[in-house]
Backbone as CSV, one residue per row, in Angstrom:
resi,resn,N_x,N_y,N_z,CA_x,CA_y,CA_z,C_x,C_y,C_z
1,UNK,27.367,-10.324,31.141,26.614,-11.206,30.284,27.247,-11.149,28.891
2,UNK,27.696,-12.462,28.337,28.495,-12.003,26.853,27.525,-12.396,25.881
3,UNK,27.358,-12.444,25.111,26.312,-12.044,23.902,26.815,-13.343,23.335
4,UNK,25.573,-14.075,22.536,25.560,-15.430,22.018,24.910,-15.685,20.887
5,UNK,24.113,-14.700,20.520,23.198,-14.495,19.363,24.216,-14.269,17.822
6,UNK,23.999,-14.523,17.359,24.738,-13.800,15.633,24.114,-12.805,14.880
7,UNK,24.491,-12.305,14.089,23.269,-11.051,13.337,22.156,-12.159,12.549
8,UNK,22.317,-12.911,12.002,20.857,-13.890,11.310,19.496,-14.409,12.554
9,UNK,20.663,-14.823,13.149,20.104,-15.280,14.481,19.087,-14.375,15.041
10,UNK,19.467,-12.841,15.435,18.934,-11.634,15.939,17.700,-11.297,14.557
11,UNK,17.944,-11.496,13.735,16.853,-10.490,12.522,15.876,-12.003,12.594
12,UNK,16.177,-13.255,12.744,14.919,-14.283,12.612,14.183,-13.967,13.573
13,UNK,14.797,-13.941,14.720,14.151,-13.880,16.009,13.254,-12.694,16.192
14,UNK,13.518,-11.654,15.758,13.059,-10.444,16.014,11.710,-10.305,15.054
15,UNK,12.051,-10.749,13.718,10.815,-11.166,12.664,9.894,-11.838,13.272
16,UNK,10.175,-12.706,13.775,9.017,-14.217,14.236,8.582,-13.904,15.648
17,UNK,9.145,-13.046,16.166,8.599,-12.050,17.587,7.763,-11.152,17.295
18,UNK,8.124,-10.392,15.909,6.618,-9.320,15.644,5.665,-10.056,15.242
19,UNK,5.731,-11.078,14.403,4.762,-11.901,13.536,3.488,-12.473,14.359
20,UNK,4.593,-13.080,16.047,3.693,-13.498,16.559,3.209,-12.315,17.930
21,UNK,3.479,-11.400,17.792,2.765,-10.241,18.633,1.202,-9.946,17.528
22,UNK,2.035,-9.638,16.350,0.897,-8.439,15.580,-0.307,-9.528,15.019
23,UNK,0.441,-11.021,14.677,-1.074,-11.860,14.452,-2.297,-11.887,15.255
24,UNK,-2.275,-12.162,16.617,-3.179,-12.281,17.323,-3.770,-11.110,17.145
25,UNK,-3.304,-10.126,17.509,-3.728,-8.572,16.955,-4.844,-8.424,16.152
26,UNK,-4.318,-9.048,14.823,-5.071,-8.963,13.864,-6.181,-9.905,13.644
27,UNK,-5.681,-11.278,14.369,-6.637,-12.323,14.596,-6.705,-13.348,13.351
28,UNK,-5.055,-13.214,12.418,-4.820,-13.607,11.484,-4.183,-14.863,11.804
29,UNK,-4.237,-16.356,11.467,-5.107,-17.041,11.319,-6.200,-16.657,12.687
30,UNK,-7.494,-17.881,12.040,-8.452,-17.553,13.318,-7.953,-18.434,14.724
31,UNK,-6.685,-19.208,14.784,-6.562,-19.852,15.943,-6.456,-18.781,16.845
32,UNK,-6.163,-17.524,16.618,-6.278,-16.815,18.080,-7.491,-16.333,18.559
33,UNK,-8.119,-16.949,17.914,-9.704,-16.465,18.962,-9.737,-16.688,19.964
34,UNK,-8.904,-17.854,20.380,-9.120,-18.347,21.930,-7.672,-17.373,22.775
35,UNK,-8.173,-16.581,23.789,-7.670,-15.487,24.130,-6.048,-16.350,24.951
36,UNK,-6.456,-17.451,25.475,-5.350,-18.213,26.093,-4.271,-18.364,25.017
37,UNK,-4.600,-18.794,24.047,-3.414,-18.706,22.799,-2.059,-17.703,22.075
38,UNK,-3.959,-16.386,22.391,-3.457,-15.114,22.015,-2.250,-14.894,22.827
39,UNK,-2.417,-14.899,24.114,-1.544,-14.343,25.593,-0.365,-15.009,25.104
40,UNK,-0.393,-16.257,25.010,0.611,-17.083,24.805,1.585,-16.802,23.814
41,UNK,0.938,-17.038,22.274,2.069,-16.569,21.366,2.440,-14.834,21.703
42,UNK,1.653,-13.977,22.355,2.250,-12.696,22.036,3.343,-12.220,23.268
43,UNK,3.504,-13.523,24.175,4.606,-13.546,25.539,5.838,-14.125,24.712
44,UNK,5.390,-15.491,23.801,6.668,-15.932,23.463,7.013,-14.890,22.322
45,UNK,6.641,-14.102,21.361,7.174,-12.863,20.927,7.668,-12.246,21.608
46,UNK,7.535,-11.357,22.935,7.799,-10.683,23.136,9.288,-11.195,24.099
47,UNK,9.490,-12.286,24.606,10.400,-13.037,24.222,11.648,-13.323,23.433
48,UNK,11.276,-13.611,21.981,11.802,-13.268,21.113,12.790,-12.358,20.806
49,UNK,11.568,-11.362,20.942,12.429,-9.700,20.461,13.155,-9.385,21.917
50,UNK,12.957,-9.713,22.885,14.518,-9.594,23.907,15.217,-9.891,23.713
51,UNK,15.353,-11.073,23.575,16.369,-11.853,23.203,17.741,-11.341,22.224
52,UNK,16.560,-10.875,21.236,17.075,-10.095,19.937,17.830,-9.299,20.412
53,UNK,17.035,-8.128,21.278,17.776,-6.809,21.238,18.682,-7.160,22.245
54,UNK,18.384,-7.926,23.408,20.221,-8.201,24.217,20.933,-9.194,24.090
55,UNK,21.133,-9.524,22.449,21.988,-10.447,21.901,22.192,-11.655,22.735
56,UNK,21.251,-11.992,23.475,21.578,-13.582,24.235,20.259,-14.337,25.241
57,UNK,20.281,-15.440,24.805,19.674,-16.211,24.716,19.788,-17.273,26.001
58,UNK,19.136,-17.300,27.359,19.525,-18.159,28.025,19.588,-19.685,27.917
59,UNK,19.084,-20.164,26.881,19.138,-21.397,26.903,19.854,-22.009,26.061
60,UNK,20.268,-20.756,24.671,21.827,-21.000,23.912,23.180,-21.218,25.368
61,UNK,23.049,-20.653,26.697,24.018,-20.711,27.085,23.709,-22.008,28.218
62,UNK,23.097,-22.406,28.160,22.197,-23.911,29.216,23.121,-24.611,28.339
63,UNK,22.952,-24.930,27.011,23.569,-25.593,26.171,25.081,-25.767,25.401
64,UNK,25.789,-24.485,25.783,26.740,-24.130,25.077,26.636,-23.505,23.671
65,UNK,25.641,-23.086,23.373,25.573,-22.611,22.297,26.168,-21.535,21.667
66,UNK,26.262,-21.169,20.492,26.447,-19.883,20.064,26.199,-19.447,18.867
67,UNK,26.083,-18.469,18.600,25.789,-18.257,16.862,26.753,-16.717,16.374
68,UNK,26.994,-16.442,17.669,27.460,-15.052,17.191,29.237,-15.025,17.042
69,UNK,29.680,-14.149,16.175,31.103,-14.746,16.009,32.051,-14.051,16.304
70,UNK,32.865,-14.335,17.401,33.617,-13.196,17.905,35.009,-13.050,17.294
């Protein structure tokens, strides 16, 4: 598997993966009251932060993408 992510790429992703784990958490805004939401954003976080930590992204490579610079 070759790695497709860039370092900006990896630190957004990984930010906006905790953000949306620890909100619902906190219940910060109130849209996560509804528990279906909660589940939701805290899967696509957790998501996220894979992504992050194994530098690649399956759908950067669906596309040809890349961000990381070899």
């Amino acid at each position: 598997m070759t790695t497709n992510l860039g370092s900006i790429d990896r630190i957004v992703r990984l930010l906006i993966g905790v953000a949306l784990i620890v909100a619902p958490l906190l219940n910060m805004p109130n849209i996560w009251a509804n528990s279906t939401l909660a589940v939701a954003s805290m899967g696509i976080g957790g998501v996220l932060i894979l992504t992050s930590l194994f530098r690649f992204c399956p759908i950067y490579r669906v596309f040809g993408l890349s961000t990381d610079k070899l």
